[in-house]
Every structure is written in structure tokens, then in C-alpha cells.
C-alpha positions in Angstrom: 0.0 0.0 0.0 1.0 3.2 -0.7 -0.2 6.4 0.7 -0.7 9.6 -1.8 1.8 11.3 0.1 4.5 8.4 -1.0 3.4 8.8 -4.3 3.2 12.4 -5.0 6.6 14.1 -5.8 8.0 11.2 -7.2 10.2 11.5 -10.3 8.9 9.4 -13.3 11.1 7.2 -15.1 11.0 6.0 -18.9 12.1 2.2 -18.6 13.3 2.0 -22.3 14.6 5.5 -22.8 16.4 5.2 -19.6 15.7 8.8 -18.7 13.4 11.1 -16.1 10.4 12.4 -18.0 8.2 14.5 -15.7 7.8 14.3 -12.0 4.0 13.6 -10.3 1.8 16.6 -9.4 -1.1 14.9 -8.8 -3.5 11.8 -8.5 -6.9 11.6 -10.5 -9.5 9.9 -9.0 -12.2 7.8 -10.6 -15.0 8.8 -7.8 -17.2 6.1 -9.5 -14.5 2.9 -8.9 -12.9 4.5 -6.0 -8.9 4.0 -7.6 -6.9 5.8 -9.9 -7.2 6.7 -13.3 -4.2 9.1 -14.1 -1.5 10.4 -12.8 -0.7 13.8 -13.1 3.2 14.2 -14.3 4.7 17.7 -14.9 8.1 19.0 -16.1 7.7 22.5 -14.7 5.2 24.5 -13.0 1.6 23.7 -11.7 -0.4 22.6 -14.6 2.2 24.2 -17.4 2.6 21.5 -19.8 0.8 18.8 -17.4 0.7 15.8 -18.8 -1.1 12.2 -18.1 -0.4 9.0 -17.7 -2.7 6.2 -17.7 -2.8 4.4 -14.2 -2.6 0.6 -16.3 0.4 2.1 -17.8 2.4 2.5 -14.6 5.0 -0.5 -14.2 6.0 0.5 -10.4 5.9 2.7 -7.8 9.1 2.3 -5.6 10.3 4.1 -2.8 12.7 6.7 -5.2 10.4 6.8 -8.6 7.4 5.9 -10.6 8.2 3.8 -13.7 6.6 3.2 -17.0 7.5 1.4 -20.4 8.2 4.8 -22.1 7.5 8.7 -22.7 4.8 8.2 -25.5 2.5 6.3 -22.6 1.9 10.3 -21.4 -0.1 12.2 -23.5 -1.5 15.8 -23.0 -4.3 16.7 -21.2 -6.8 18.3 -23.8 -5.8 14.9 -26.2 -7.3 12.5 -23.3 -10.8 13.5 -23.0 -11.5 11.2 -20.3 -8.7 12.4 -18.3 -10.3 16.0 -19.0 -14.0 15.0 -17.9 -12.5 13.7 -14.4 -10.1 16.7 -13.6 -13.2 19.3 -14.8 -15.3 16.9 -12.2 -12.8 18.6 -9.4 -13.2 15.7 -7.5 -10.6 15.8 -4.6 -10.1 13.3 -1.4 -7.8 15.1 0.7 -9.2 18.5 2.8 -12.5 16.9 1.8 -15.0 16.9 4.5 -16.4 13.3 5.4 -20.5 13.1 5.7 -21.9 10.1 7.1 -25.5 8.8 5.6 -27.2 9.7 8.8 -25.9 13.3 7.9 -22.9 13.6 10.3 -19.9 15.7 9.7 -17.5 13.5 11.2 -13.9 14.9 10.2 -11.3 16.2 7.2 -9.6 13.7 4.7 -6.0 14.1 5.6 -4.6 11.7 3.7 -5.5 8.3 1.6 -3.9 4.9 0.6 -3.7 3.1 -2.7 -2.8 -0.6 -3.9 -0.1 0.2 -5.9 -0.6 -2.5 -8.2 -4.7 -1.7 -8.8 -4.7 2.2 -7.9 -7.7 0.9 -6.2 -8.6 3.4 -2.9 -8.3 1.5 0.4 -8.4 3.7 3.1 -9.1 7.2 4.2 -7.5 8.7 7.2 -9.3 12.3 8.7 -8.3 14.6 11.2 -11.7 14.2 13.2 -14.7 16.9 14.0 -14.7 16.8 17.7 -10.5 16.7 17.8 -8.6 17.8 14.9 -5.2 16.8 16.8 -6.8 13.3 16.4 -7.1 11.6 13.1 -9.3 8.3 12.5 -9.7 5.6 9.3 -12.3 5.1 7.3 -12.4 1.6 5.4 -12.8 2.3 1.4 -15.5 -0.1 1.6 -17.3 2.4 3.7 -17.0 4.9 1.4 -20.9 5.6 -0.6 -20.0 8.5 -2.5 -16.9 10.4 -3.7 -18.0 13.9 -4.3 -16.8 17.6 -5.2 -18.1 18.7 -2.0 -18.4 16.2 1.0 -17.2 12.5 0.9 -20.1 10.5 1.9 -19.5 6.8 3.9 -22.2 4.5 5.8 -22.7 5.2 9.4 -23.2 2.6 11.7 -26.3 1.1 13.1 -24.5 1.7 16.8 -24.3 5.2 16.4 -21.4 5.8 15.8 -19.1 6.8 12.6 -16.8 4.2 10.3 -13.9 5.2 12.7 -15.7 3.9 15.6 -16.4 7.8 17.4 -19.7 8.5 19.0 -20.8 11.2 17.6 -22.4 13.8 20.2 -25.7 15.1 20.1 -24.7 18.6 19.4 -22.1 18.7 16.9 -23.5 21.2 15.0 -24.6 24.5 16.6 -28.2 25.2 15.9 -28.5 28.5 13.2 -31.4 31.1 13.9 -34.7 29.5 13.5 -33.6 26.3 14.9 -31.9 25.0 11.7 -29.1 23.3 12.1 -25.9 24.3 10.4 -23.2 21.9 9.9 -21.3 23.0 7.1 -21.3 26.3 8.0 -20.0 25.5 11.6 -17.5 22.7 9.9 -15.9 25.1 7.5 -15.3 27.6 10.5 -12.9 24.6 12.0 -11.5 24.2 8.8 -10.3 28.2 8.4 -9.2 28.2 12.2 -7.1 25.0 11.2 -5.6 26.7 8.3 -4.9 30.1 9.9 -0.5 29.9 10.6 0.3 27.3 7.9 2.2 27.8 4.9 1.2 27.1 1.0 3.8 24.1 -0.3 2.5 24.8 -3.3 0.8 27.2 -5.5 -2.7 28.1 -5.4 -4.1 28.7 -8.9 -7.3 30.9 -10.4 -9.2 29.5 -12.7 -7.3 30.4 -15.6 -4.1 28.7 -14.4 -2.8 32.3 -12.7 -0.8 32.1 -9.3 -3.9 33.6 -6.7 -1.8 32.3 -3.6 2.4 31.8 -4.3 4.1 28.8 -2.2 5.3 30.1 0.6 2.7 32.0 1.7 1.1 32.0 5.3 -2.5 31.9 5.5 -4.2 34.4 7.2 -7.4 35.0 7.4 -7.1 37.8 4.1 -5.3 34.7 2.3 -8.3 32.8 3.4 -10.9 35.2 1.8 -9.1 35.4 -1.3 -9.3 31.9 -2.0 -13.1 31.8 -1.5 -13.8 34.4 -3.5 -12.1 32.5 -5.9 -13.6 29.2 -5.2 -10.1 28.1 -4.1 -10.7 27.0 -0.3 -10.6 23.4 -1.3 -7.1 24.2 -3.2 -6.0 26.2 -0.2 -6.7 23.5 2.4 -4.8 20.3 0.2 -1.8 22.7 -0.4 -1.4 24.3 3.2 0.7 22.4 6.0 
């Protein structure tokens, strides 16, 4: 098993040209199988001249690199429309809230593992809602739904979430008009978790312009930015 934070980084090797031809940026995920389709490989910055490469053409993932039979296995992004649909999906595990299916925020995705031989998803790890010093697992097979905007996995009939914490009675402050408000309250964590950290990597507009440069500490201005940007998920995955 590998987790994404193993893989991620990694250089990627050309077995019969002998040579280093990119370096992985990123993981796309098949929300529908729950494993990897693509891997994101890069020879300079965020997204300039991103390339993929198909996760059945990937001979190994070692300690030290990523291997595959040769260069012309990666091809460019707007000539793989299927690896287009999935990244315009925007469909990211980690800084993902979980949901259960009784409708209980229950944590953060902080990181994920992989079989590195099927790309297949096996386990989620989050920093949980009550303590986010804590961090919990989540089974795959738990998993219902892999979306843009919450992760969605099957509560228990004991009450209590996949990572075996009860969840209390009032994890959600009650809004005006005695409507609860759970995302709203959730998010809040989220900002107050980010607030100190630094960017390890660019945060990018929609039009592939740097909004955020590595580096940068987030405040709570750098915080706003993002969301009027629609970058908050970015901000979170790429702030530690």
C-alpha cells in the first residue's frame, strides 16, 4: 500500500529510454470505482505542460520513482478527454469533509492509501470533528460516494461513525430558526485549522494564474481570497 503522500513528488522514469520524464503533481481519482485513473506528471510548474499518464500504464511505484515502459505512454491533457472530464469533475479526497449517511460531519480527509498495483482506494484517514489533533480511518468499503463537495461513507447502526467515534448530540450549533448548520460551523474549523500554515505549493485561479504563491502564510485575508475565488478546497490540500 502506498499512501498519496509516497506517491506524490516522485520522479517518473522512462524504462526503455532510460531517462526522467516529468515528476508527479497529482492523483486523479475515478469517484465512481474508487482508484486511480491518471496520474498527473509535470516537467515544470503547476499545470504548465501537465501531462497524463494512464494508471494501467504504470510499471511500479518504488520508494525513489514511478516507472513506465516509455515517454509516448503520457499524453497531453486536452488529447485524453477522459482524463479532461474527471479533472473538470474537481473531484478531490484530501481536505474533503467526510459526511456520514445519517448526515454527520464526522472529520477532514488528511490523507488516503492506494494498492499500488490496482490504484484501487483502500483507506481514508481524517483529522476528526470533535479533535482535529486526532485523526481516525475510514475503510474504502465504507466509502458511498466520492464527491466535489463532501465524501459521503455509511454510518453505523451503533451510532457511531466508520472510525468507531460516537458522535455527540450537538455537533452542530443550531443556526437562527432552529436549523441546524453543519457545514457552516464545519468550515469555520477548517479556516481556524488553516490560519498559521504555509502554501507548499501554489494556489491557482481559474485560468491557471498564481492567486496564492508557495510560501505563503495563511491568514485570514489569504483565506478570503481563496473563496472568492472558489479556491478554499485548493487552499486547504496545499497548506501544511
Amino acid at each position: 500500500m502506498k499512501k498519496s503522500q509516497e506517491i506524490i513528488g516522485l520522479p517518473v522514469f522512462s524504462i526503455v529510454d532510460g531517462k526522467k520524464i516529468g515528476q508527479v503533481k497529482d492523483l486523479v481519482i475515478n469517484p465512481e470505482e474508487g482508484k486511480l485513473d491518471f496520474i498527473l506528471v509535470s516537467n515544470g510548474s503547476w499545470y504548465v505542460g501537465a501531462r497524463v499518464l494512464p494508471y494501467k500504464a504504470v510499471m511500479g511505484i518504488g520508494e525513489h520513482a514511478v516507472t513506465t515502459e516509455s515517454q509516448n505512454q503520457l499524453s497531453n491533457i486536452g488529447d485524453n478527454s477522459s482524463a479532461s472530464t474527471l479533472l473538470q469533475r474537481n473531484i478531490e479526497i484530501k481536505g474533503n469533509r467526510v459526511l456520514t449517511n445519517k448526515g454527520n460531519l464526522i472529520g477532514v480527509i488528511s490523507e488516503y492509501e492506494v494498492d499500488e498495483n490496482t490504484g484501487k482506494i483502500v483507506r481514508l484517514e481524517y483529522k476528526t470533528a470533535r479533535d482535529e489533533s486526532k485523526t481516525d480511518i475510514v475503510e474504502a468499503a465504507d466509502v458511498l460516494t466520492y464527491g466535489a463537495d463532501v465524501i459521503v461513507v455509511r454510518e453505523n447502526q451503533t451510532g457511531t461513525d466508520p472510525g468507531g467515534l460516537t458522535q455527540p448530540k450537538d455537533i452542530t450549533p443550531t443556526a437562527s430558526g432552529g436549523e441546524t448548520d453543519g457545514a457552516a460551523f464545519f468550515k469555520a474549523r477548517q479556516k481556524q485549522f488553516l490560519l498559521g500554515k504555509k502554501l507548499v505549493q501554489d494556489v491557482k485561479d481559474a485560468s491557471g494564474n498564481i492567486l496564492i504563491a508557495e510560501g505563503t502564510l495563511v491568514t485570514e485575508e489569504v483565506i478570503d481570497l481563496a473563496e472568492q475565488h472558489n479556491r478554499f478546497t485548493e487552499l486547504s490540500q496545499c497548506a501544511k
